[in-house]
C-alpha positions in Angstrom: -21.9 10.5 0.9 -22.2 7.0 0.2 -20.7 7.3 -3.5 -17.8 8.8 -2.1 -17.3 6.9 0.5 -17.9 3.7 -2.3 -15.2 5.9 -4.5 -12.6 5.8 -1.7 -12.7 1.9 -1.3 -12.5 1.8 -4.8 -9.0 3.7 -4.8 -7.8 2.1 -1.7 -8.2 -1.2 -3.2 -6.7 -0.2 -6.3 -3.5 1.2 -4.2 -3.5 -2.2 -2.5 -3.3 -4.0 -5.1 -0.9 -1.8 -6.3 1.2 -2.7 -3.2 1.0 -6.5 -3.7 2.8 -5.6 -7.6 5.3 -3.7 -6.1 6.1 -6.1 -3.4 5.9 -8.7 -5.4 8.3 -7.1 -8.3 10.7 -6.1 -5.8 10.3 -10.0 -4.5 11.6 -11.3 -7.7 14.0 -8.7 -8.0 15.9 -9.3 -5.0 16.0 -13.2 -5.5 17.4 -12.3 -8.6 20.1 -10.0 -7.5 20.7 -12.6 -4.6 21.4 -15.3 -7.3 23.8 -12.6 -9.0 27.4 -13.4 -7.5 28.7 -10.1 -9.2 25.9 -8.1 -7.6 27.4 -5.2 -5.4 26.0 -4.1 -2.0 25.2 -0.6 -3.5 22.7 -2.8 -6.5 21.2 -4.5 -3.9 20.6 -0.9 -2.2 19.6 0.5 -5.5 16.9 -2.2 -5.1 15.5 -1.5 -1.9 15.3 2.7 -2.7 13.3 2.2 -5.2 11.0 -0.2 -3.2 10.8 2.4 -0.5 10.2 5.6 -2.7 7.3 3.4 -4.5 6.2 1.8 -1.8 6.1 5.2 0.4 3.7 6.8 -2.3 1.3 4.1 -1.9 1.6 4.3 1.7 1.0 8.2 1.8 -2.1 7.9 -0.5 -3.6 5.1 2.2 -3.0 7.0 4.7 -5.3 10.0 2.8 -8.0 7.6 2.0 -8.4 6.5 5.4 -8.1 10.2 6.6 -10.7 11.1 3.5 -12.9 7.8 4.8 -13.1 9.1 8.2 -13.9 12.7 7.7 -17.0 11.6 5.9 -18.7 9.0 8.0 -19.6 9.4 11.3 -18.2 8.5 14.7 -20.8 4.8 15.0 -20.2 4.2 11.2 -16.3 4.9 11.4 -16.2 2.2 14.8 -17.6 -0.5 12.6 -15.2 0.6 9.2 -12.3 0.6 11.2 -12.8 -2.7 13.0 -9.4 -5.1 11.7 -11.7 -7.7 11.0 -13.7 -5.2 8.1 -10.8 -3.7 6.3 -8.7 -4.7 3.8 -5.3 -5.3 4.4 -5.2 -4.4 7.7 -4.8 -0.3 6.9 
């Protein structure tokens, strides 16, 4: 239990992480598009669908993880786990 349970924080750090390159890709992106005076409000959409689709998988395998993290501990160890002040990223 507690290798799977070590295995889960494993992949939701690695989808957080994950996150942070998106977000910060998409960061750059958009101040680049921003400085782009020829830049259409369709590119600038272009650039936030593709944020949301990649973003959205991430968010969707989180969301498992913490489902997955839940189902295998139980209720006293899932009250301290879920406490803000233990988790990463506030998920």
């Amino acid at each position: 239990k507690a290798e799977q349970l070590i295995a889960l924080v494993d992949q939701l750090e690695k989808d957080l992480l994950a996150y942070r390159e998106i977000r910060a890709a998409h960061d750059q992106a958009l101040c680049a598009k921003n400085a782009d005076y020829d830049a259409t409000r369709e590119d600038l959409q272009k650039l936030y669908d593709a944020y949301n689709k990649d973003t959205h998988a991430i968010g969707m395998r989180i969301v498992q993880t913490d489902l997955a993290m839940k189902k295998l501990s139980t209720p006293e160890e899932w009250a301290v786990i879920s406490e803000p002040k233990h988790r990463i990223g506030g998920f």
